[in-house]
C-alpha positions in Angstrom: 59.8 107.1 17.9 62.2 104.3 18.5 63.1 103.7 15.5 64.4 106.9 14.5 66.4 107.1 17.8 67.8 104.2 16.5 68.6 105.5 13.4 70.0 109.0 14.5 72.2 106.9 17.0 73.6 104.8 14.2 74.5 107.9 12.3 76.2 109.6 15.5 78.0 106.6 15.9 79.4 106.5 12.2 79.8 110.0 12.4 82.2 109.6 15.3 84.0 106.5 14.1 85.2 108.4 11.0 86.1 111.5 13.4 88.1 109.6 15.4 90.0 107.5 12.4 90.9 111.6 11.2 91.8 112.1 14.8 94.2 109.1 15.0 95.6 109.6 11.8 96.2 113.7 12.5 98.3 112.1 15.2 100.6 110.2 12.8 104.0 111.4 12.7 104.6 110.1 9.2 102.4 112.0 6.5 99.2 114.2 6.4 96.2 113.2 7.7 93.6 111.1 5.3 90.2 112.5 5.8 87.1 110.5 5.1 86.7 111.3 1.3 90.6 110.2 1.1 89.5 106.7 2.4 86.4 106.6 0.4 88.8 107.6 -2.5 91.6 105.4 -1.8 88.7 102.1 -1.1 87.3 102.9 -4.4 90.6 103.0 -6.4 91.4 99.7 -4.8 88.0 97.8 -5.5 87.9 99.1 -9.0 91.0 97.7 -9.6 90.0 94.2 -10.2 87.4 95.1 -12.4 89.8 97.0 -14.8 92.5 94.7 -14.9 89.8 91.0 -15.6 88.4 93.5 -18.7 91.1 95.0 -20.3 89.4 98.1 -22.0 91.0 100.6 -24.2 93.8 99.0 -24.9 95.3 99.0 -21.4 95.1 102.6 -20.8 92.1 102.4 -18.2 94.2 100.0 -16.1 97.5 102.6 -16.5 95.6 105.2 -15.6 95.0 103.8 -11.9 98.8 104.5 -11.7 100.9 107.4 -11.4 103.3 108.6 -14.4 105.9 107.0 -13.0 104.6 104.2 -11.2 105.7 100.9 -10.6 104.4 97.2 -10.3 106.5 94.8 -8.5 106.9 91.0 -7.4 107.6 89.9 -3.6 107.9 86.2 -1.9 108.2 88.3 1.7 106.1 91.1 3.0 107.7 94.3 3.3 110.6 93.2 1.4 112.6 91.5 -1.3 110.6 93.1 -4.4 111.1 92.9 -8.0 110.3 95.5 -10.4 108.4 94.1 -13.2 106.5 97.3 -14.7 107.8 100.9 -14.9 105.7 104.0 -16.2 102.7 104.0 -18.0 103.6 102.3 -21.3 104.5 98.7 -19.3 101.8 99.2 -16.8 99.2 99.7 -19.9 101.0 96.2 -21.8 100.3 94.8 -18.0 97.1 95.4 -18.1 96.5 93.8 -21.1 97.3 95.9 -23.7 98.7 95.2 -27.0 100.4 96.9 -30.1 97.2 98.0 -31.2 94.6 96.6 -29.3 93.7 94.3 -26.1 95.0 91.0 -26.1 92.6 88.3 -26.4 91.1 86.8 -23.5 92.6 83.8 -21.4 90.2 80.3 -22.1 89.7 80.1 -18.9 90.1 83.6 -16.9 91.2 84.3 -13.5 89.2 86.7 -11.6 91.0 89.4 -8.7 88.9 90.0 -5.6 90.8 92.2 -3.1 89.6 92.2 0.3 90.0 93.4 3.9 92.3 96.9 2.5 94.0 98.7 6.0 94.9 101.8 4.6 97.2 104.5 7.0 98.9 107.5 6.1 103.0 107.4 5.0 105.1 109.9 3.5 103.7 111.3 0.2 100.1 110.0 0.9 98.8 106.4 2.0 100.2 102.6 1.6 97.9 100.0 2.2 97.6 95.9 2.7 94.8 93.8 1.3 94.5 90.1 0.8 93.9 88.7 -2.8 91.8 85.8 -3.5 91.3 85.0 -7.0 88.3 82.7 -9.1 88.8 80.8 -11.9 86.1 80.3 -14.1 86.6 76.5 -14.8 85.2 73.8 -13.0 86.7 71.0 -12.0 87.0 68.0 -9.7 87.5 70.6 -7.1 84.8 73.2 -8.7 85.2 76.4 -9.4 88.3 77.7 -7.2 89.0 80.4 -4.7 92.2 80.9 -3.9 94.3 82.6 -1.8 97.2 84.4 -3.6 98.8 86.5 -0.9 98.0 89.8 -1.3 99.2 93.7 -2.1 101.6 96.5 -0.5 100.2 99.9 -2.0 101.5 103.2 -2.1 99.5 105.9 -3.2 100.0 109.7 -4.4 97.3 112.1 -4.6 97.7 113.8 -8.1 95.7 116.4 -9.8 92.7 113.9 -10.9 92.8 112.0 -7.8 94.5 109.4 -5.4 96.4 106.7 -7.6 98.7 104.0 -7.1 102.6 105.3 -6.4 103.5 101.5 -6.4 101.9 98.6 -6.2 103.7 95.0 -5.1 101.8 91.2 -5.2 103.1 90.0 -2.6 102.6 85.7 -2.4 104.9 83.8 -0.3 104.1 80.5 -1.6 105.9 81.6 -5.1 109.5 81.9 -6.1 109.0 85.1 -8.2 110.9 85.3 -11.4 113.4 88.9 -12.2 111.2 88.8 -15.0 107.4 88.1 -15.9 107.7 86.3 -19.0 110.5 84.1 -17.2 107.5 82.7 -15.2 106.5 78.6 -15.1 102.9 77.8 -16.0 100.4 77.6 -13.5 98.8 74.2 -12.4 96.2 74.9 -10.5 94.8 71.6 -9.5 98.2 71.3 -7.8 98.4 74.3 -5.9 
């Protein structure tokens, strides 16, 4: 019988923990409250994010449609300010995501892989923002093997359209870089160096 108690408490207690995150949210002054499914929804749109944008597919188009119409992807060296607009609406988001003129780009020799971690998503005007870290893996071994690295991390926005939450704006922010007005204006990367 124990076990069960066990297990019935452990749902009562995640049943309550989600209550009170809708309690504390109804509370904010700043938007609507998120309910659980919003979170759930939100989490999701954030952890499938990586996957989409290491495997470009369908010529970009899956990784624009994370975003809103008229959704933007910015640059930042500070959190919570100082960004730079790189991509605007859905035809330079989809090129961002590594589409071409006709088809995906061809892959990088030795790719980069996103993970986006610890996400602390709240309420704001319009719908949710959040902040995540961002650790990335490159698939090349070297003296060093294979590295994780820390590359800052994101400032979201997100809108709730008629198929679901997507990003309203979404800014990389990395302190340790001097972010170009423009992403083709960017140095090489050395990563044994960094």
């Amino acid at each position: 019988m124990k076990p069960i108690l066990t297990v019935i408490a452990g749902a009562a207690l995640c049943a309550a923990l989600f209550a009170g995150i809708a309690v504390s949210q109804r509370s904010a002054q700043n938007g609507a409250p998120l309910t659980a499914q919003d979170y759930i929804d939100i989490r999701q749109l954030i952890e499938g994010y990586s996957q989409i944008l290491d495997n470009c597919t369908n010529n970009g188009n899956t990784y624009a449609d994370l975003f809103t119409a008229d959704a933007t992807f910015g640059v930042s060296s500070q959190w919570g300010s100082g960004v730079k607009i790189w991509f605007r609406g859905r035809e330079q988001l989809r090129t961002a995501g590594g589409g071409g003129q006709n088809a995906c780009r061809p892959p990088q020799q030795y790719p980069e892989y996103h993970i986006v971690i610890s996400p602390v998503i709240t309420t704001a005007p319009g719908g949710a923002k959040a902040t995540s870290t961002l650790l990335t893996i490159t698939n090349k071994t070297t003296k060093q093997g294979d590295l994780i690295h820390w590359e800052g991390g994101y400032e979201d926005t997100f809108e709730k359209v008629a198929n679901g939450w997507r990003f309203k704006s979404r800014v990389h922010v990395w302190p340790e870089i001097k972010w170009t007005d423009n992403p083709a204006d960017m140095p090489a990367r050395d990563l044994e160096k960094e």
